[in-house]
C-alpha positions as CSV (number, residue, x, y, z in Angstrom):
1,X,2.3,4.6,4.1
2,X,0.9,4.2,0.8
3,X,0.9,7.0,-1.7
4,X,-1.8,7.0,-4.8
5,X,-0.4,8.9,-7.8
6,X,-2.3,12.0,-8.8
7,X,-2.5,13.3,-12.7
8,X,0.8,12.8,-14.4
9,X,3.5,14.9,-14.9
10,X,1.9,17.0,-11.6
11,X,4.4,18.6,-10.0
12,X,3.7,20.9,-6.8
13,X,5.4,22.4,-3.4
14,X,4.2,23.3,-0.5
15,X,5.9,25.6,2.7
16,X,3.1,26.2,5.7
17,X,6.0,29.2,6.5
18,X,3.9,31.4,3.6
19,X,0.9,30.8,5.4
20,X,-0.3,32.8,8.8
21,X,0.2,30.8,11.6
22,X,-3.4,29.8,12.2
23,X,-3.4,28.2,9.1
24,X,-0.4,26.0,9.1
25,X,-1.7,22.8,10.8
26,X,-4.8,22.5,8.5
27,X,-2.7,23.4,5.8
28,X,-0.1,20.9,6.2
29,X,-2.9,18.1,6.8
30,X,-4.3,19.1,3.0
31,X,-1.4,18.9,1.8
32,X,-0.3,15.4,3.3
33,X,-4.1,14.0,2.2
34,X,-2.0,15.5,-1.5
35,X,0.4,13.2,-1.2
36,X,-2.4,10.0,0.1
37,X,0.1,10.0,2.9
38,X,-1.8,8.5,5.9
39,X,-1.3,11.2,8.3
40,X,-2.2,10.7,11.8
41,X,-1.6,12.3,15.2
42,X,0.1,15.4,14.5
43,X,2.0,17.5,16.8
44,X,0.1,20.7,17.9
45,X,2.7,22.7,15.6
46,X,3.4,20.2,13.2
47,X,3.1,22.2,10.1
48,X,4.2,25.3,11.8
49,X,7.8,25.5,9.2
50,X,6.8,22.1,6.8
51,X,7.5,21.8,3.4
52,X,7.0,19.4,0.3
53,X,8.3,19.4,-3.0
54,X,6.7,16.6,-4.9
55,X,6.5,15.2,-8.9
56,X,4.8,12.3,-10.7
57,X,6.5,11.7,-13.6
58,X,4.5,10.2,-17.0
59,X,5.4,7.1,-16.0
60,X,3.5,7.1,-12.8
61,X,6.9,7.3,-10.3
62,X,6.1,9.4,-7.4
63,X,9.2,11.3,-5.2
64,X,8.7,14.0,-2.6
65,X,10.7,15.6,-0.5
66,X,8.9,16.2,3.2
67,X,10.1,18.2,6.2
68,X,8.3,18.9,9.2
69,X,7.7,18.4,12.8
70,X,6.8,16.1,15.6
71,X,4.0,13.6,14.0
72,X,3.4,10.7,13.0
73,X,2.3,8.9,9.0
74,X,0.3,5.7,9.9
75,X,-1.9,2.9,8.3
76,X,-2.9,2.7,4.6
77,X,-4.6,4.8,2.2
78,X,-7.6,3.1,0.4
79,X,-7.2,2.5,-3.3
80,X,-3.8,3.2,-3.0
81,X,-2.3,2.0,-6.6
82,X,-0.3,-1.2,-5.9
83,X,3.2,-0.8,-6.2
84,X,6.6,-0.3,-3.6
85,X,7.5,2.8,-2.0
86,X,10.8,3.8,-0.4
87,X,11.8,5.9,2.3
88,X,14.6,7.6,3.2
89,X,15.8,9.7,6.0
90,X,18.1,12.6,5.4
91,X,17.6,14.5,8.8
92,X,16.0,13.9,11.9
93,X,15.5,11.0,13.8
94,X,12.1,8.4,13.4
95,X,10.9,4.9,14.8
96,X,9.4,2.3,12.0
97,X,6.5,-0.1,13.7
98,X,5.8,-2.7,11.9
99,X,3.0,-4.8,13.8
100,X,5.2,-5.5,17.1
101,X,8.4,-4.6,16.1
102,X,10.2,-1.4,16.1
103,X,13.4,0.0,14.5
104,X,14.8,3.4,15.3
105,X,15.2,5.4,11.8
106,X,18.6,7.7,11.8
107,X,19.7,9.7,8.8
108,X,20.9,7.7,6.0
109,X,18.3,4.8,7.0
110,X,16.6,3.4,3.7
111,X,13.0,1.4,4.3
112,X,10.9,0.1,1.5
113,X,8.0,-2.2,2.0
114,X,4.8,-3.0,-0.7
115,X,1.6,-0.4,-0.8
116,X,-1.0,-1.6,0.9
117,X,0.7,-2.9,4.3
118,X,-0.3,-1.0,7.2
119,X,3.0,0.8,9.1
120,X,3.6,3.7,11.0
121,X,6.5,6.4,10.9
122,X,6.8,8.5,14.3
123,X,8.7,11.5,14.0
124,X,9.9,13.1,17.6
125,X,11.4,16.1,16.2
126,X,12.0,17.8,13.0
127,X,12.7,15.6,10.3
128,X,13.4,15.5,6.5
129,X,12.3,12.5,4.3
130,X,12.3,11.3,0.9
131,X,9.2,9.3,-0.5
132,X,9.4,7.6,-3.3
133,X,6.3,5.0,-5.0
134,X,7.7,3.1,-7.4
135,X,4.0,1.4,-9.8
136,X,3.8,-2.1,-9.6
137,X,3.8,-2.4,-13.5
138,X,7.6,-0.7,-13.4
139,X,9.2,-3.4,-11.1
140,X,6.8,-6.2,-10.9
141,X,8.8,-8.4,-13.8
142,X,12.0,-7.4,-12.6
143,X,11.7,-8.8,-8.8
144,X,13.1,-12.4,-7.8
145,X,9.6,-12.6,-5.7
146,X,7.3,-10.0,-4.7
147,X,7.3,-7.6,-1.6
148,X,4.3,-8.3,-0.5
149,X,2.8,-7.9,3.1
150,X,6.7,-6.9,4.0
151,X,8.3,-3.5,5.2
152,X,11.5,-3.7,6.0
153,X,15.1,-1.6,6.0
154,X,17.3,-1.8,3.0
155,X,21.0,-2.6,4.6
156,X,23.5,-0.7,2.7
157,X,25.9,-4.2,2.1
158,X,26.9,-4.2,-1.6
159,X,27.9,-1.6,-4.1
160,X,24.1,-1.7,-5.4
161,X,22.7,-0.6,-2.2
162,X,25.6,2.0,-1.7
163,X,24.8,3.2,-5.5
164,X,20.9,3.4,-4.0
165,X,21.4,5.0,-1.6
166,X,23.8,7.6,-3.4
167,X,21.0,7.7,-5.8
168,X,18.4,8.9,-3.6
169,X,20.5,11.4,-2.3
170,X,20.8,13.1,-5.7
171,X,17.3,12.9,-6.0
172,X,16.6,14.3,-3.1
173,X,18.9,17.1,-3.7
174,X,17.4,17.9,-7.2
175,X,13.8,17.7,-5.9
176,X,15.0,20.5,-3.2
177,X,16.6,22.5,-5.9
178,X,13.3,22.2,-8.1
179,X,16.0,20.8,-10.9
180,X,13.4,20.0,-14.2
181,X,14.6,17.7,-17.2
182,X,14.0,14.1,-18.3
183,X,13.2,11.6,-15.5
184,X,13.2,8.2,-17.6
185,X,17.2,8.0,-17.3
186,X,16.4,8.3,-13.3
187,X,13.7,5.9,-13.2
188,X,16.1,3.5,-15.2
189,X,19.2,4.2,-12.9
190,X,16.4,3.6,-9.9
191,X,15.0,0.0,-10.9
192,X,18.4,-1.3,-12.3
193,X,20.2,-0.2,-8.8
194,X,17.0,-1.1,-6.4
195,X,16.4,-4.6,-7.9
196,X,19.7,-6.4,-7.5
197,X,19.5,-4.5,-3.7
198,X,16.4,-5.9,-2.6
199,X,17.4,-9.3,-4.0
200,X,20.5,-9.5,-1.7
201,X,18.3,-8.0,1.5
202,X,16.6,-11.0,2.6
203,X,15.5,-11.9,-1.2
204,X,15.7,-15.4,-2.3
205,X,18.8,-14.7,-3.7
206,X,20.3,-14.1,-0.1
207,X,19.5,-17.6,0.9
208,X,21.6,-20.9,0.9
209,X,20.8,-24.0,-0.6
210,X,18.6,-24.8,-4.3
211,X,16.5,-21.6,-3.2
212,X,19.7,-19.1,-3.2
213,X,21.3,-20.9,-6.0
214,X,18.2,-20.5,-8.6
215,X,17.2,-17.2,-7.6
216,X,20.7,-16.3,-8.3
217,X,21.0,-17.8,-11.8
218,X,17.1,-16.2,-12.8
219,X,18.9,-13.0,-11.9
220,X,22.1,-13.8,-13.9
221,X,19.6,-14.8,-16.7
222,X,17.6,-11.7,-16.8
223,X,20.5,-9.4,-16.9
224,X,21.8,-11.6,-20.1
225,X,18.8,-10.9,-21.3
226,X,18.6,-7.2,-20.7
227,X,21.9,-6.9,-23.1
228,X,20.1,-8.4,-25.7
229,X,16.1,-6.5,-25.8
230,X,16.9,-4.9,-29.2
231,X,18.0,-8.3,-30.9
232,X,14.8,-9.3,-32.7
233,X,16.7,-12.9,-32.6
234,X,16.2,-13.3,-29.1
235,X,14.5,-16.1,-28.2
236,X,13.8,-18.9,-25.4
237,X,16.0,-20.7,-27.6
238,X,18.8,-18.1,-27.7
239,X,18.5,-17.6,-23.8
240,X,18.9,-21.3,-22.9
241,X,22.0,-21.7,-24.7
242,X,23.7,-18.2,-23.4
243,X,23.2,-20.2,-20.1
244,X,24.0,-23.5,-21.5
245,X,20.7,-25.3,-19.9
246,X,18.2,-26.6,-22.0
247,X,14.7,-25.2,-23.0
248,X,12.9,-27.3,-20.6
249,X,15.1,-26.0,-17.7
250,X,15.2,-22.3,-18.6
251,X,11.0,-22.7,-18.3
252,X,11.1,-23.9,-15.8
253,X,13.4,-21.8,-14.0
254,X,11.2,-18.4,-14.8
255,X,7.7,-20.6,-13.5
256,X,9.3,-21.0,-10.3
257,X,9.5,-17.0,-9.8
258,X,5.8,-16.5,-11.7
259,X,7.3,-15.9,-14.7
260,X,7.6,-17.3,-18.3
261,X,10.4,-16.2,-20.4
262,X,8.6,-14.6,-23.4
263,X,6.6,-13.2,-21.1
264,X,9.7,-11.5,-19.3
265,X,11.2,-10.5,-23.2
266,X,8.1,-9.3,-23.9
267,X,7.3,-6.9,-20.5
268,X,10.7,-5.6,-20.2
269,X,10.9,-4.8,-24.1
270,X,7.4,-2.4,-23.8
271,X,9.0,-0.9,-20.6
272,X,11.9,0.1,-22.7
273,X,9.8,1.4,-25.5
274,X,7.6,3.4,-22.9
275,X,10.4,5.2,-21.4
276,X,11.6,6.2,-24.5
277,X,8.1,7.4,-26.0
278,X,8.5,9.5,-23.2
279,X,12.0,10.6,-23.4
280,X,12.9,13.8,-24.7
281,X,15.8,12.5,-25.9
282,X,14.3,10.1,-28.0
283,X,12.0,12.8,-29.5
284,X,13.3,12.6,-33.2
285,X,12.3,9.3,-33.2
286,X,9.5,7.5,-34.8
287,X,6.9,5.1,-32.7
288,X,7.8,2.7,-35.4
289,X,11.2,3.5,-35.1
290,X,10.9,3.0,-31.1
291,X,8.9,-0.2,-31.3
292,X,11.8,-2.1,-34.0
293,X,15.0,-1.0,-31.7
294,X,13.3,-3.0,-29.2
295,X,13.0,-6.2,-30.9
296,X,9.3,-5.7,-32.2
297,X,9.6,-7.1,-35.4
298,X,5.6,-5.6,-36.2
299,X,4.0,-2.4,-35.7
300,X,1.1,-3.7,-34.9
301,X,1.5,-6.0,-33.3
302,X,3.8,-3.6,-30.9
303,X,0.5,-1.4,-30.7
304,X,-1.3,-4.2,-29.6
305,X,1.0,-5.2,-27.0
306,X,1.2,-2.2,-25.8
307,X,-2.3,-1.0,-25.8
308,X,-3.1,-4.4,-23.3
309,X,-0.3,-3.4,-20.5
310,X,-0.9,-0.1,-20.4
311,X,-4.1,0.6,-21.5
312,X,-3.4,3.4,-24.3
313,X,-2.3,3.2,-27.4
314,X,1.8,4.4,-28.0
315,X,1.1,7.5,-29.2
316,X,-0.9,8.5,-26.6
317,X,1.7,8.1,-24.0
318,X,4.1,10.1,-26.6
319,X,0.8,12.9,-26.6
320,X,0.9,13.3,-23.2
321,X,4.5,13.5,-22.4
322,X,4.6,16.3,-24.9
323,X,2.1,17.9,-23.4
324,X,3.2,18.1,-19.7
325,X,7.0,18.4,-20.9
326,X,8.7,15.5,-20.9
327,X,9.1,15.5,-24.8
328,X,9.3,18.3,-27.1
């Protein structure tokens, strides 16, 4: 169940009803290849009344909104571009198999699991469902541990997951309405709301003992952090004594989740400064301007920076926003 993103800022629908009826089942299969869902098995009228309504945003998110028949999206899609996906049911009834096991999907039902692990969704009857594919390099620093080889449900226990879920909802909503406007502040509201959820379904976090307790105070840590990007003052240093541990400990802390602290500072500072570069909202502002809110005390070596986790240069992500909309 793996989607690979297509050009940015694509956004598309498709509705087999506009088709004759011949059509529809061929039709529908093109248009689930669009989306590099693995589609398998369909029903003999399975695209007989299906619709899509899908967008990629600039910063490589994927949502689509998919309604259909009996059938059934299985396996994994080669090349798929690593990342998380999530899945939720708004109408219909499903069944998730996951190797051997087997949980029956009802509306409201939130899955998620890494790209690249091979599932199936089986749809008996008509159905609606939100897919969303979340790029590795938009979450990865952000998790407690990764998600990989794992496809699970997403239990709706604390005010996160109830905000998720309330989330999707919207989204879903908006996609169906074909509502257009700025997606960073929903891609923000997504990650902020999904992490803290997935930490508390299963995570390390949810656990007892030394394991619960420092995947707990890593999450504490990074949130101290993340009121404090835009201080060019932040520091290891700085960060240690917010918590009251020492240096030493603080290192040794992020290691045990893969992760170094400047490295941390330094990955969710560009992710900042990319959703703004693409924001119209930040539109009036300079690159420069954008790279010293975020504690970049150099232009260049912002550029640089940048240029090595994303592969372009800032102003090329600003170009290309621009030119599919996102900022005018």
């Amino acid at each position: 169940m793996n989607q690979a993103a297509p050009a940015d800022g694509a956004a598309w629908s498709f509705n087999a009803a506009c088709l004759p009826l011949g059509e529809r089942a061929s039709a529908w299969a093109g248009a689930m290849r669009r989306l590099h869902l693995p589609f398998a098995e369909p029903a003999r009228d399975a695209g007989a009344e299906g619709t899509v309504t899908a967008v990629t945003t600039p910063m490589g998110f994927e949502y689509a909104l998919v309604s259909g028949g009996p059938q059934i999206i299985a396996g994994r899609t080669p090349g798929a571009i690593p990342g998380l996906w999530l899945g939720l049911l708004i109408e219909g009834c499903g069944r998730l198999e996951v190797g051997q096991e087997t949980v029956d999907l009802s509306p409201g039902m939130l899955i998620y699991g890494a790209t690249g692990v091979d599932a199936a969704l089986r749809f008996g009857g008509p159905f609606r469902q939100l897919f969303v594919r979340i790029p590795k390099v938009a979450i990865d620093t952000r998790l407690l541990a990764p998600v990989d080889e794992r496809v699970s449900i997403l239990e709706p226990e604390t005010l996160s997951s109830h905000a998720l879920l309330a989330l999707l909802h919207s989204l879903a909503g908006s996609l169906d309405a074909k509502h257009a406007g700025d997606h960073g502040p929903v891609e923000s509201a997504l990650i902020e709301l999904l992490v803290p959820a997935l930490a508390q379904s299963g995570g390390p976090a949810a656990q007892g003992g030394m394991a619960g307790q420092r995947a707990r105070q890593f999450e504490r840590v990074c949130r101290a952090i993340e009121t404090r990007l835009g201080d060019p003052d932040l520091s290891v240093r700085s960060v240690a004594a917010g918590e009251g541990v020492s240096v030493r400990y603080l290192q040794q802390l992020f290691s045990k989740f893969g992760q170094t602290v400047i490295g941390y500072i330094k990955a969710r500072r560009l992710e900042r400064a990319r959703a703004e570069l693409q924001s119209p909202l930040h539109a009036q502002l300079s690159i420069s301007e954008i790279c010293y809110r975020w504690g970049f005390s150099q232009s260049a070596h912002f550029s640089r920076a940048y240029r090595e986790r994303y592969g372009e240069a800032p102003r090329d992500t600003r170009n290309r926003a621009r030119a599919t909309g996102e900022v005018h």
